[in-house]
FILO-386434 format. One record per residue (C-alpha): residue in one letter; x, y, z; chain; residue number from 1. Coordinates in nm, 4 decimals, always signed. Layout:
N
[site 'a'; [X; Y; Z]; 'A'; NUM]
...
END
This chain:
69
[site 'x'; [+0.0000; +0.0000; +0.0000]; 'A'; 1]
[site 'x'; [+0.1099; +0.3700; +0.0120]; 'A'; 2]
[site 'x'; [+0.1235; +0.3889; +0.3416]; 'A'; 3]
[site 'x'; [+0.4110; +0.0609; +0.3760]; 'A'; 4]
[site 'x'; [+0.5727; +0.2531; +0.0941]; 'A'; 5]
[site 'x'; [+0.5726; +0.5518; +0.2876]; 'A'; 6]
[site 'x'; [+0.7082; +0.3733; +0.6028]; 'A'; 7]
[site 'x'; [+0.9617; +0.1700; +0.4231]; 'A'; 8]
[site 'x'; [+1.0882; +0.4725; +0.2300]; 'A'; 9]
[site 'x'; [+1.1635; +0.7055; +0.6172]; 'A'; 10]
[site 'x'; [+1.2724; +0.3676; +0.7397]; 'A'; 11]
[site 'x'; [+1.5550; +0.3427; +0.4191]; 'A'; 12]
[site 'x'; [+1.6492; +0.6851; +0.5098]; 'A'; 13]
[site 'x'; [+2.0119; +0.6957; +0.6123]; 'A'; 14]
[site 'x'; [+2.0149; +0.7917; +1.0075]; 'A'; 15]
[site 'x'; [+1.6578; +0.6970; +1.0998]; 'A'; 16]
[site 'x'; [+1.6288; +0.4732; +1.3006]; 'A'; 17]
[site 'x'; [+1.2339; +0.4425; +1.3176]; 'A'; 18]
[site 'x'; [+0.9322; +0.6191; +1.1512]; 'A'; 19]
[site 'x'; [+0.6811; +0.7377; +1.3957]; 'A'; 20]
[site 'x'; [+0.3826; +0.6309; +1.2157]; 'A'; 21]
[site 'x'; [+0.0050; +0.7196; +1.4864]; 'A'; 22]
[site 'x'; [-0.2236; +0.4852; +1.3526]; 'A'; 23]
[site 'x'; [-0.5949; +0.5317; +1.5681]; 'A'; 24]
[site 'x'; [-0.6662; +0.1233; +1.5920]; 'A'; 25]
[site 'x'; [-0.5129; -0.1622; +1.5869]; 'A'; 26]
[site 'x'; [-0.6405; -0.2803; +1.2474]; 'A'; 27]
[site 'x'; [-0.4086; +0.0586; +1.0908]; 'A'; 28]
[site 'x'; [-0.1287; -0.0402; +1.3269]; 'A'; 29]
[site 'x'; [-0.1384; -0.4184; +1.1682]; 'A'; 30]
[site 'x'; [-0.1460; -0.2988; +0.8484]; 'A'; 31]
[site 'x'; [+0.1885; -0.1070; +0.8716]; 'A'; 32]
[site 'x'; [+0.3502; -0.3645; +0.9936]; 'A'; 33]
[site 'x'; [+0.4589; -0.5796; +0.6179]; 'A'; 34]
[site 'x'; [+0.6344; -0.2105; +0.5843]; 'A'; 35]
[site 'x'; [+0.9772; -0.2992; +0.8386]; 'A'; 36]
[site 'x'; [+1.0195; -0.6055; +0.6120]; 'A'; 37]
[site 'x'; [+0.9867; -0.4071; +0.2340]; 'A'; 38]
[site 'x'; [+1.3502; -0.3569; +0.1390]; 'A'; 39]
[site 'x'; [+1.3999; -0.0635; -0.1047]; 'A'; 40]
[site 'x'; [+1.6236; -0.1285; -0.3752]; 'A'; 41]
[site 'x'; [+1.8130; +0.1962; -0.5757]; 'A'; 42]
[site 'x'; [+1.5073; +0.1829; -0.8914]; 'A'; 43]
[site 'x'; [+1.2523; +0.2545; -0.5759]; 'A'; 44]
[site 'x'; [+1.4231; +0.4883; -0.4198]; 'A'; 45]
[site 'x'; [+1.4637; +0.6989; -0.7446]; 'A'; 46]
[site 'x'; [+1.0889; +0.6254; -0.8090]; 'A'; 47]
[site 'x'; [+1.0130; +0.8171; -0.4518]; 'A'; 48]
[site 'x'; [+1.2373; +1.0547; -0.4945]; 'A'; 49]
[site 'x'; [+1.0870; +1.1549; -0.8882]; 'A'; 50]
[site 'x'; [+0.7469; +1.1625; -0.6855]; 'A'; 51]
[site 'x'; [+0.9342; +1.4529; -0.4896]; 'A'; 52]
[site 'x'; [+1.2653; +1.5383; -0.5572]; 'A'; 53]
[site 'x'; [+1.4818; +1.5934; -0.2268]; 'A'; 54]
[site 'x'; [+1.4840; +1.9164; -0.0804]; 'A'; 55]
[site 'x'; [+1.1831; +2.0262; -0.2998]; 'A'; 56]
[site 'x'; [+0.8899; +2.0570; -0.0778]; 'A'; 57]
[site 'x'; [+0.9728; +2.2469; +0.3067]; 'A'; 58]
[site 'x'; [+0.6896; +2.3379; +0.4784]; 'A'; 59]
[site 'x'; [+0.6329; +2.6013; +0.7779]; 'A'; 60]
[site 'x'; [+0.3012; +2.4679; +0.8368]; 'A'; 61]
[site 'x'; [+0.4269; +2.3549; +1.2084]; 'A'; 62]
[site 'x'; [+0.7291; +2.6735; +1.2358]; 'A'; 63]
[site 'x'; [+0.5613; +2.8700; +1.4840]; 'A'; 64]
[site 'x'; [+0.8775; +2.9630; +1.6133]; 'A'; 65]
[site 'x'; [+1.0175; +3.1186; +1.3101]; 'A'; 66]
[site 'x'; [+1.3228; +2.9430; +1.2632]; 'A'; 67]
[site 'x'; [+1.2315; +2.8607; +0.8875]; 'A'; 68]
[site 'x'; [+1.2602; +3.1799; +0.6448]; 'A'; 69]
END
């Protein structure tokens, strides 16, 4: 699914060491669960990161403090 894509994609990321993922039962917790075994070879990761190129998309939707220009 999307979602184990978008698990297993933060999980591939170098220096992460787990994705913090708030599912609201345990049927959405379950289902997220396939996404620690997906193993992303260099073709997916290049898929992802045509879907949005690194660095592309910042947000100050949370920067209440400013820190982001």
């Amino acid at each position: 699914s999307a979602a184990q894509l978008a698990v297993a994609w933060v999980l591939h990321q170098s220096g992460i060491t787990g994705a913090i993922i708030g599912p609201r039962n345990m049927n959405q917790f379950e289902s997220l669960m396939p996404a620690v075994d997906v193993k992303l070879d260099e073709d997916d990761s290049k898929f992802c990161d045509e879907l949005v190129m690194p660095g592309k998309h910042v947000t100050s939707y949370f920067n209440t403090s400013k820190w982001m220009p």
